[in-house]
N, C-alpha and C positions, 0 to 999 in steps of 0.2 A: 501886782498880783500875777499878771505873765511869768516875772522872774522867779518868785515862790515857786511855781507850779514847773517850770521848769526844772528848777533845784531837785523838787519834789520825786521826778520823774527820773532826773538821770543820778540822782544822789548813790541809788545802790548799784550803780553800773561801775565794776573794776574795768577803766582804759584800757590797761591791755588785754586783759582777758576779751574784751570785749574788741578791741581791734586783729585778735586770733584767729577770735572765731568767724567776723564778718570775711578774713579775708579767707578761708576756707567757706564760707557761704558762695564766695565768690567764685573761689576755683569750681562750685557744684555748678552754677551755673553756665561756665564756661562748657564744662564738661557733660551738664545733659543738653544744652543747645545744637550739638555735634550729636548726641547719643540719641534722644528723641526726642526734639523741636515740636511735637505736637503734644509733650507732659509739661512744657513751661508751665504755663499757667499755673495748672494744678500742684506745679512746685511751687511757685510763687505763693501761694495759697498756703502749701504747709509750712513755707517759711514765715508767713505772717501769722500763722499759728504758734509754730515751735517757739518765735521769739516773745509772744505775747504773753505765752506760760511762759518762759528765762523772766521775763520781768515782774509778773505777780509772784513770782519763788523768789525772787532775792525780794523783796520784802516781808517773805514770813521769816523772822528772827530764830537763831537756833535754839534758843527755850520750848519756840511753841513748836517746833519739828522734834523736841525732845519730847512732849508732851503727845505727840501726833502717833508717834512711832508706833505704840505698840497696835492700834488701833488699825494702823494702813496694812501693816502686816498679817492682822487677823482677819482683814477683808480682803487683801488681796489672795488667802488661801482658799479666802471662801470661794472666792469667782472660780478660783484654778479648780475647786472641786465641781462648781459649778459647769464650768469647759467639761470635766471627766464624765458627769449627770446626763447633761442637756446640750453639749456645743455643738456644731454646723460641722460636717466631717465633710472638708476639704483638700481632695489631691490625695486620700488614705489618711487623713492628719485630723486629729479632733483638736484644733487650737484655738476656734471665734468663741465666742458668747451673745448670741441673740437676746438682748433686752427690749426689741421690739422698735424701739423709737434709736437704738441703735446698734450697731457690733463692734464689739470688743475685742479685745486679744490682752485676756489678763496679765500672759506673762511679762509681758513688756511692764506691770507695774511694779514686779516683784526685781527688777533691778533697780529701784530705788528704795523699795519699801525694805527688801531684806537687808540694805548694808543700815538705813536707818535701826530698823530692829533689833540688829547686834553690837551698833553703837549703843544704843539704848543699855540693853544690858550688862556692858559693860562698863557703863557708865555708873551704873547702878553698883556694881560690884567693884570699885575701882583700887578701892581699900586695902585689897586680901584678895585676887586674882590666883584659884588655885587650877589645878587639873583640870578637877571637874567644873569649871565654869567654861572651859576650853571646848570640855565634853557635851556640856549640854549648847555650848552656842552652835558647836557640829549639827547637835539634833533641830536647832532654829533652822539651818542650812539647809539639813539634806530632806525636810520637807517638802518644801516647795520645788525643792530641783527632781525630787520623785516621779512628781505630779505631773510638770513640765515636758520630761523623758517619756514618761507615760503615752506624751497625747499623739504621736508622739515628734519633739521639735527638738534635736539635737544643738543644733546652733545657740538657741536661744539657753536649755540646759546650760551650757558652757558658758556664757557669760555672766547668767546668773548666779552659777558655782563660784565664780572668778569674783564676783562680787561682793559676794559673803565670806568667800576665803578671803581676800584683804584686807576685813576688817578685824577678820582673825588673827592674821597674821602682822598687822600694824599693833596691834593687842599687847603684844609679848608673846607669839605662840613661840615655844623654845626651839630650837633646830633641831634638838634630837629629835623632838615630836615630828618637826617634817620630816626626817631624814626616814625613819620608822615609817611615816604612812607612804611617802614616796617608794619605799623598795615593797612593803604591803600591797600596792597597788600595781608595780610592778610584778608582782608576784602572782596574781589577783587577773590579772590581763588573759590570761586564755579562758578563763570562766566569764569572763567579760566578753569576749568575743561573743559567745553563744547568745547570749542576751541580744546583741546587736541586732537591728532589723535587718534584713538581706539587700536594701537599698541602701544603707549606712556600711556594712561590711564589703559591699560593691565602692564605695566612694575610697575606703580605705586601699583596697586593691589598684584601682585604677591610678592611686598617685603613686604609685611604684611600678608599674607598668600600665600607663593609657593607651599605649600604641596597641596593644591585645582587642580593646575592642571602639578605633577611631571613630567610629559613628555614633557608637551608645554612647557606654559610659564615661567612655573619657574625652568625648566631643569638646567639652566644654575647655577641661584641661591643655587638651592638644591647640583650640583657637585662641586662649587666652595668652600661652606660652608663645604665639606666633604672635600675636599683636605685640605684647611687649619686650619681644625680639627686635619686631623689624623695624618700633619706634629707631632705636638709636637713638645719637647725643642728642640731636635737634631736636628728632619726631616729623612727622610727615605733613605735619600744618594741621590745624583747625580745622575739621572738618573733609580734612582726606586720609582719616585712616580706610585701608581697603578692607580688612576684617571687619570693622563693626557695620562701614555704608551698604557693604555687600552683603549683608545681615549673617555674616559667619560665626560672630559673636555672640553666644546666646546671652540673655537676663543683661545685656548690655546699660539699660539703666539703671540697675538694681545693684544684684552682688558685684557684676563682674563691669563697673563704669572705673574703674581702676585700668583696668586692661583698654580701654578706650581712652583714656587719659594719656597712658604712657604709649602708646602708640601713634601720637598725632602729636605731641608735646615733647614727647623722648625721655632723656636721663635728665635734663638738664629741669624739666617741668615735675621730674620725681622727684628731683633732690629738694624743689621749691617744695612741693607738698609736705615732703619727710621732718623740711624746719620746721615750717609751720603747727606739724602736729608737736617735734619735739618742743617748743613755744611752747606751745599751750599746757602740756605736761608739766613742763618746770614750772609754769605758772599756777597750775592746780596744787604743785605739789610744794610751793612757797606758800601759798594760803593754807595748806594745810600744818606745815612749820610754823603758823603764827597764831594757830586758833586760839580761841578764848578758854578751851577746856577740852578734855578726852572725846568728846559724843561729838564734837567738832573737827575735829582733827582726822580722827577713825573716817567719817565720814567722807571731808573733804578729799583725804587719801586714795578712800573705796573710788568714789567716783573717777578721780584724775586716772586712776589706774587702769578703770576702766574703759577710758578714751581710748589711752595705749592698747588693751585686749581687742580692742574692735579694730584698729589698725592693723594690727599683727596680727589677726587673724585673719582678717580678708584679703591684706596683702599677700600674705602667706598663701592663701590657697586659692587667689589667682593666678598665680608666679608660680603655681605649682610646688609649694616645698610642704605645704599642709593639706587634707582632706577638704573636696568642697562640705562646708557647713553649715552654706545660708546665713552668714555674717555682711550686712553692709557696711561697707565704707566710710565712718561715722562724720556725719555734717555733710556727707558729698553724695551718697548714695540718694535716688529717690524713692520718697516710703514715708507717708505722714506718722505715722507711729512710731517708730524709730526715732524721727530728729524731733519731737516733740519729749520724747522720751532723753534723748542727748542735752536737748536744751531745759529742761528741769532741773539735770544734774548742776549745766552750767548754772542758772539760777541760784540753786543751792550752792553753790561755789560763792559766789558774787555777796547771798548773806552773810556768809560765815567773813568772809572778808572783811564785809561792811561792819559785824558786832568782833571785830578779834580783839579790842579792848574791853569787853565785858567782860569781868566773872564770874560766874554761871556755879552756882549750885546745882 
């Protein structure tokens, strides 16, 4: 009976993926214990959350996340309208949902719910894939990324776009199509500005020139860039980087524990972290080469993609070569909503693995 239930338990666990990801569990802890040794616990905590949802997800089968799809997407719009209605306006930002018994922050559901969504209907349209099915999954897309920008959460926008673009574009979207909206958007970009808020048009300025206002805006920029300068090949040890202990570092557990990583660890602790993720990526994106069918595949793809988007973006613009955007670290950052949110995906990964010899109508 033991061994059943054992079976039972680690049956939908992909090995590697599943030895990826512990071992970037790993590097988070190493890195908030240095960062801030009084949020352990509380990490701990979201870890035995985040992995508890990975393991109830890889046992929902991609039939019933087929079946699921449209349903999580019509309610994750509702919440996001609901945030627009009724949400907690924190910091200038309308992003929570007060239900009383708890708070939410919808967007974080619509990076799962939207790439299922657009699997969904493409799944449904698989036959005869014209234009307008390209056009209307746009419209699935730039719903919920409206609403998002609205409240307003830039960072979060941006992944969520990224996420429903890849399912798009895993699709068959044609290059001309891209090539066309990429120089559109191009084109599009000063009328874009205007829209900007004046604290997102300040973050854009400041990563071209920070040194203009070292204290304000680009405080963050100019200690981050220092930390992971003055790591070097080694890094300065465990627990003696002078930026972060000296508290020079802002949001040091959060966006910017990348910048305290490589300052105490060096290059030689970044290149570690760098395989790690690319791992995990190849690994997302072999299960997504083996699915059972299109709604699995789109899917598996969307996600692993998205691992990489959270990487390269937070690395990016703690290194200074991107705008801060409020991107964490994915699996390293501390933030129970985030890796509860990362570890769903893996979950969903680990199904699709587990049924990739079913064929699926």
């Amino acid at each position: 009976m033991i061994r059943e239930l054992w079976q039972k338990l680690v049956t939908p666990i992909d090995g590697p993926l599943m030895s990826f990801i512990g071992l970037l569990l790993l590097v988070a802890l190493i890195a908030m214990a240095s960062a801030s040794p009084g949020r352990m616990m509380t990490h701990l905590a979201h870890i035995a959350v985040a992995l508890t949802v990975m393991r109830l997800a890889a046992q929902i089968p991609p039939q019933r996340l087929i079946a699921l799809a449209p349903a999580l997407y019509v309610f994750g719009v509702m919440l996001l309208v609901g945030v627009a209605l009724f949400g907690d306006v924190s910091k200038g930002a309308r992003r929570w949902l007060n239900l009383g018994f708890i708070r939410i922050q919808p967007s974080e559901l619509m990076k799962i719910a939207l790439p299922l969504m657009l699997a969904w209907y493409f799944q449904k349209h698989e036959a005869m894939l014209r234009l307008k099915d390209y056009a209307f999954a746009t419209v699935i897309l730039l719903i919920p990324v409206a609403l998002i920008v609205r409240q307003p959460d830039l960072g979060t926008s941006i992944l969520v776009f990224a996420a429903g673009f890849f399912v798009i574009f895993l699709a068959g979207l044609p290059w001309k199509v891209i090539i066309g909206l990429a120089a559109s958007a191009a084109a599009a970009a000063p009328f874009a500005w205007t829209l900007l808020h004046d604290y997102q048009r300040q973050r854009i300025l400041m990563l071209l020139d920070p040194e203009k206002d070292p204290l304000g805006k680009g405080f963050h920029i100019i200690q981050s860039t220092i930390a992971i300068g003055s790591g070097g090949i080694l890094g300065k040890g465990w627990g003696q980087g002078t930026q972060a202990q000296l508290d020079f570092l802002p949001e040091r557990h959060t966006d910017f524990i990348f910048a305290v990583y490589a300052e105490e660890l060096g290059l030689i602790g970044n290149f570690v972290l760098l395989v790690l993720y690319a791992l995990l990526i190849g690994r997302g994106l072999q299960i997504a080469a083996k699915a059972a069918n299109l709604f699995a595949r789109l899917v598996a793809g969307a996600i692993t993609l998205i691992f990489f988007t959270y990487a390269f973006v937070n690395i990016g613009m703690v290194s200074g070569l991107l705008p801060v955007v409020g991107v964490p670290l994915p699996f390293v950052s501390y933030g129970g909503t985030a890796l509860v949110t990362l570890m769903l995906g893996v979950g969903i990964l680990m199904s699709i693995h587990k049924n990739r010899m079913l064929v699926q109508k």
